[in-house]
Structure formats: structure tokens, C-alpha cells
C-alpha positions as CSV (number, residue, x, y, z in Angstrom):
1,X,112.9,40.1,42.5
2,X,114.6,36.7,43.0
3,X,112.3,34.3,44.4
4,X,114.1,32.1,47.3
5,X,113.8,28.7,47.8
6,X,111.4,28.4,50.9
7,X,109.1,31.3,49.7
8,X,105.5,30.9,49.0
9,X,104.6,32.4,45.8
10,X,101.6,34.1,45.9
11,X,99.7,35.4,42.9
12,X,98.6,38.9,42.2
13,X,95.0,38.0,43.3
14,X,96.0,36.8,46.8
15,X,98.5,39.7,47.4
16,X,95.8,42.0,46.5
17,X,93.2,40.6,49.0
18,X,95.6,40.8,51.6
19,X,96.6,44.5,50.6
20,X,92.9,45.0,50.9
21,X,92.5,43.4,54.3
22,X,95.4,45.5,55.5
23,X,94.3,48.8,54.3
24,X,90.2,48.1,56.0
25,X,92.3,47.1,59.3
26,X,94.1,50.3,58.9
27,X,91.1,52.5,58.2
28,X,89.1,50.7,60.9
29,X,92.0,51.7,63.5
30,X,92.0,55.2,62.1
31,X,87.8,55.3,62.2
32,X,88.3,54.2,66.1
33,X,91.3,56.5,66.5
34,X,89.2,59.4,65.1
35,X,86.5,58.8,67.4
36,X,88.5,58.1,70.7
37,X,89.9,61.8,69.5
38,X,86.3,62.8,69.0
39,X,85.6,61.8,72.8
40,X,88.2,63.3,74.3
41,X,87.2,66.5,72.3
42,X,83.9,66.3,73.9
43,X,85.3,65.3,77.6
44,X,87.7,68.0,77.0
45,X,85.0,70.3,75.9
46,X,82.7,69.2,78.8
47,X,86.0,70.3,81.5
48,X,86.1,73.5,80.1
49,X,83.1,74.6,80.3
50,X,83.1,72.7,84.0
51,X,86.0,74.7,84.5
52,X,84.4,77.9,83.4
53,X,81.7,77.8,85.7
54,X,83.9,76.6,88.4
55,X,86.3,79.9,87.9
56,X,82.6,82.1,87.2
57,X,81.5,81.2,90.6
58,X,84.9,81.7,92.3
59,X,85.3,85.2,90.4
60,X,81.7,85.8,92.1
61,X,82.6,84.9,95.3
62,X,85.9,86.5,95.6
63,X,83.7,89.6,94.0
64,X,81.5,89.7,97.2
65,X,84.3,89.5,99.8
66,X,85.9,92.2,98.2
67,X,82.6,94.0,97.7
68,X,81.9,92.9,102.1
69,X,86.1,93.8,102.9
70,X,85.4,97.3,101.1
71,X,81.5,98.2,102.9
72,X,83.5,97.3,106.1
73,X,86.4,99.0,105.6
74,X,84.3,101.8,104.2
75,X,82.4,102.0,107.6
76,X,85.6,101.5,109.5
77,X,86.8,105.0,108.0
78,X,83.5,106.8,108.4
79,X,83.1,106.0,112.3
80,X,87.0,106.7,112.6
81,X,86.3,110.5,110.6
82,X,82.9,110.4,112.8
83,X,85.6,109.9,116.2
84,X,87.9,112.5,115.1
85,X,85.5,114.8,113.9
86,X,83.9,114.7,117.7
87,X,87.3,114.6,119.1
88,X,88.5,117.8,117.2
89,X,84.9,119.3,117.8
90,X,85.6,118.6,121.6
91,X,89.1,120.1,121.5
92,X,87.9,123.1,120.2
93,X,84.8,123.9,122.5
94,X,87.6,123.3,125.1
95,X,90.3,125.7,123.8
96,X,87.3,128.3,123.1
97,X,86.4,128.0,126.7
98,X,90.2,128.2,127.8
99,X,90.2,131.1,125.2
100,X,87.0,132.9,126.7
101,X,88.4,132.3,130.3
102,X,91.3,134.0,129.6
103,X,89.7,136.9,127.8
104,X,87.9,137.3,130.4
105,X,90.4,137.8,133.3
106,X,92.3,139.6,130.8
107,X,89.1,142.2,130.5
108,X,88.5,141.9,133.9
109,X,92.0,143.1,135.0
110,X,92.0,145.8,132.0
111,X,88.7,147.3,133.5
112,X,90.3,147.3,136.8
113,X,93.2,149.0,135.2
114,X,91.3,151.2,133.5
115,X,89.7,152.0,136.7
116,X,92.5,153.1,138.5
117,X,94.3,154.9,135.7
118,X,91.0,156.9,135.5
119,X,91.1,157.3,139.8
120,X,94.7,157.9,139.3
121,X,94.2,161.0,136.8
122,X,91.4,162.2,138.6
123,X,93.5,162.3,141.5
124,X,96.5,163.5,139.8
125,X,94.2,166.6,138.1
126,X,92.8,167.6,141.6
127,X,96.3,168.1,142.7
128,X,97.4,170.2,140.3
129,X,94.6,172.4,140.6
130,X,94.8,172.1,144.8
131,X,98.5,173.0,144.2
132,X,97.3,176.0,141.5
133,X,94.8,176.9,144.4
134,X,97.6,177.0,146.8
135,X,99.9,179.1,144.2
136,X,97.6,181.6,143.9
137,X,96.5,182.0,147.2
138,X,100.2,182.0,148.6
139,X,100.6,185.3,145.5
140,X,97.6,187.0,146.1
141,X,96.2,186.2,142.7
142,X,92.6,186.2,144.4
């Protein structure tokens, strides 16, 4: 190297003490960068877990609504089968009585029917033996 007129020559002794300065400065800034990064580790490390117990608790609490939301929808659905059960149970008592009603006139008039065929047959058999009566009387059978 050409040395230039306002230069101050140093000597190998002095350059090496400042090349020793600089190189503590620069592993004191890396010991202080190294534990700033330590620090932030630990905050970092201390909002995690803060946020793991956070999102814990709100898991557990949107657990139990949903657990609550399905006991109450749960119940909804059993008085709801409870109410049409009783409502089907109620229409069918009432379409057995319609059904017993009308099986009853129905009998009813079928007795009377049968009734009168009978009274009819009856009457129609006494005829026919009045009228055979009358036959053999009118021919001298007897």
C-alpha cells in the first residue's frame, strides 16, 4: 500500500489493539443481541402458552353451549314427539269412535234388515202354503 501524505502511520501494535477493541464491541453487541433474542423467546413463549389457555378456555366454553344448545334442542324434539304422539293418540281414539259409531248403525240397520227379510219369508212361506191350502181345497185333494 502507498502511504499518502496526510495519513497517520500506525504500527502493527496499535492496529492490532484497535482490531481487538472492535471485535469485544462486536461480540458485546452480538452477546446483547443474543439475549434481547433470548427475551423475546421467553415473551414469545410466555404468549403462547397465554394464548393456549386463552383458546382452552374458549374451546370449553363454546363446548358447554353446544353441549346446553343440544340438551335444549334435545328436549325441544322429545316434547314435540310427546305432542304428536298425544295428538295422533287423540285422532285415533276419535276415528275409532267415528269407526264404532258407524259400525254400529250399520249393525243396527242390518239387524233390522235382517228382521224383516226373516218377517218377509215368513210371510212369503205362509202364503204359499195358504195358497197350496186353497189349491187343494178348490180340487178336492182333502
Amino acid at each position: 500500500m502507498k502511504n499518502r501524505k496526510h495519513e497517520i502511520h500506525m504500527n502493527n501494535e496499535t492496529r492490532l489493539a484497535i482490531l481487538e477493541t472492535t471485535i469485544l464491541n462486536i461480540n458485546a453487541s452480538l452477546q446483547d443481541i443474543r439475549q434481547d433474542f433470548k427475551r423475546l423467546d421467553n415473551k414469545f413463549d410466555t404468549l403462547d402458552r397465554k394464548f393456549d389457555s386463552k383458546m382452552d378456555a374458549l374451546d370449553k366454553k363454546f363446548e358447554n353451549k353446544i353441549d346446553a344448545l343440544d340438551r335444549k334442542l334435545e328436549s325441544k324434539i322429545d316434547t314435540l314427539d310427546r305432542k304428536f304422539e298425544s295428538k295422533i293418540d287423540t285422532l285415533d281414539k276419535k276415528f275409532e269412535n267415528k269407526f264404532d259409531a258407524q259400525d254400529k248403525k250399520t249393525g243396527s240397520k242390518f239387524d233390522t234388515l235382517d228382521k224383516k227379510i226373516d218377517r218377509n219369508f215368513f210371510w212369503l212361506v205362509g202364503m204359499i202354503i195358504g195358497l197350496a191350502g186353497l189349491i187343494a181345497h178348490t180340487q178336492h185333494w182333502f
